[in-house]
N, C-alpha and C positions, 0 to 999 in steps of 0.2 A: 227166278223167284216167282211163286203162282202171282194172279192177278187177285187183290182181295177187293179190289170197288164193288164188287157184285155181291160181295156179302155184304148182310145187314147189319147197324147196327148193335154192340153187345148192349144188354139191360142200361145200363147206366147210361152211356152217349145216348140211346134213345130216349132218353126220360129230359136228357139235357136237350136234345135237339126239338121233342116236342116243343120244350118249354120255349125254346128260342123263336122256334115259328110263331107261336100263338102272342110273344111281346111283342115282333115284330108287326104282325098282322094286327094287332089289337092297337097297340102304341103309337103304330106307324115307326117304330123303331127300324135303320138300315145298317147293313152288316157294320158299317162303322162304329155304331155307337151301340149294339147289341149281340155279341158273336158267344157260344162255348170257349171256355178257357182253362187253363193247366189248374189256375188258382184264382182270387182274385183279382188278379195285377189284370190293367188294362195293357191293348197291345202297342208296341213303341211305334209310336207318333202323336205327334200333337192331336189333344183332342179336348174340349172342354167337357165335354159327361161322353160318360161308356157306363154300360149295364155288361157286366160278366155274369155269365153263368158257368156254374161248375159243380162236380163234385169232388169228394176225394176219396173214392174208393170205401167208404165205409159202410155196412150193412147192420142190420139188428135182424134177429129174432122172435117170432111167438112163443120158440122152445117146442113147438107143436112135433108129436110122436106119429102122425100121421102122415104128413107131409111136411117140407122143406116151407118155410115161411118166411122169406127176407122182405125185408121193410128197408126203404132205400129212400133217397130224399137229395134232396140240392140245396144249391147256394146261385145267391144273384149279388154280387157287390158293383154298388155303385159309386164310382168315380167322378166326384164335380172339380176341376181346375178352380182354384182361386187367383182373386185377383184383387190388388190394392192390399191395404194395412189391414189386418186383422179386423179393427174394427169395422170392416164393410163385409165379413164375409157372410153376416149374417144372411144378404142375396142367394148363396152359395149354398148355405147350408136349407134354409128355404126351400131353394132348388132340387137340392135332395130328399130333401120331403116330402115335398110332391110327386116325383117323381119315385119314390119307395112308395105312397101309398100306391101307385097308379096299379105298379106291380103288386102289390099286397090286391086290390080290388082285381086284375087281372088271375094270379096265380090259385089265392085260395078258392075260388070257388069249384076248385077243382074237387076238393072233398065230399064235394054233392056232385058237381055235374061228370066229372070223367073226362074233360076235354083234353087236361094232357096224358092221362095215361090211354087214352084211348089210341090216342097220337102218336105215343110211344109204344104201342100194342103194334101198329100200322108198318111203323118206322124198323121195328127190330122181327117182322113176322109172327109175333104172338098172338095168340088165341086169345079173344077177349073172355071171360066169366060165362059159363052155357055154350060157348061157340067151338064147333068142331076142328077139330084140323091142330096142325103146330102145336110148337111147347107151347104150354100156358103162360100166361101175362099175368098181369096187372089186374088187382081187383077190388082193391081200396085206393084212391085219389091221395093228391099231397096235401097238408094241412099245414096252416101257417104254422110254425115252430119259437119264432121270435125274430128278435131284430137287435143287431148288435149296437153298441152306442156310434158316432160319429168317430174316425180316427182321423187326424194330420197326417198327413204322407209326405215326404220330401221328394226330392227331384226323381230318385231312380225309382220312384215307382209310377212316373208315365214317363221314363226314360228321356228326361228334360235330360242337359247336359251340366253335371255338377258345377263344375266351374264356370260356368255364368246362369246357374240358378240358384239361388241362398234359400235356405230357410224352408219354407213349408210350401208347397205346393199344389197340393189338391188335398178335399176329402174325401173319405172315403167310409159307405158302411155296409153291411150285409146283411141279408133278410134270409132267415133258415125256412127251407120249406122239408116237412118231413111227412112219414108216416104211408108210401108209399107202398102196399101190401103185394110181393108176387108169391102165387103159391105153386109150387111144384111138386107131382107127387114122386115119391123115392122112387120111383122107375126111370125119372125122367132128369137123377141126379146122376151126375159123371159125362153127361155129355155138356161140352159149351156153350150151352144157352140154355 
């Protein structure tokens, strides 16, 4: 089987892995409590908050007859453990609010400044906007998209163990970040990247 470490990330794990570095550096987020993931779900072990990030493979279009124009985008869900009687988890939920704006104040000002797709330009070998060389990248930034309501999560989703965990267990919500512009011209369509 070839060795594939040496290759770079495709478009999307780079747009996630920017994002992952710049919460952790920003946030002081550590792989425990901020990693890339399949989906939402945080990973099995005990944890009071984790920040997922993810995508799921989906793109948009400009429809543009010139070139190829996907619009790509992520997801961060944030997982807070609760604890005590419902009526205390207001702490809890608190907790994820601050911790969604931090990322909301971290991520969007990507729409202006370029930090994560730059990062992801870096990350996957793309040509930044004017810059020679490689497929092209990235040339619109991510923009806030919205924020999903708060959900209850039960035991298997931080992989407590059902039968001595009842009831509700952590919250959980997700912050969309879209509008991630790569343009590609048809020349540079059929090959993988």
């Amino acid at each position: 089987m070839p060795n594939t470490t040496d290759k770079p990330p495709d478009a999307q794990a780079a747009l996630e892995l920017a994002a992952v570095s710049l919460l952790r550096r920003t946030l002081g987020y550590g792989q425990a409590t901020c990693d890339r993931m399949f989906d939402g779900t945080p990973p099995p072990r005990q944890v009071n908050f984790f920040a997922a990030v993810w995508g799921d493979n989906s793109r948009g279009t400009l429809g543009q007859r010139t070139n190829l124009s996907e619009i790509f985008g992520l997801y961060v869900t944030l997982t807070v453990r609760v604890q005590g009687a419902p009526d205390r988890w207001v702490q809890q939920r608190d907790r994820l609010a601050h911790e969604a704006q931090a990322i909301l104040d971290t991520l969007a000002p990507d729409a202006r400044d370029y930090r994560v797709i730059q990062a992801a330009n870096t990350l996957a070998g793309f040509r930044s906007a004017g810059q020679p060389g490689g497929p092209p990248g990235w040339v619109l930034g991510l923009c806030f998209g919205g924020m999903d309501p708060i959900q209850e999560k039960m035991a298997d989703w931080i992989a407590a163990d059902p039968a001595t965990a009842e009831g509700v267990q952590a919250l959980a919500q997700t912050l969309k970040f879209v509008g991630a512009q790569r343009l590609r011209s048809w020349d540079s369509v059929g090959t993988s990247r």
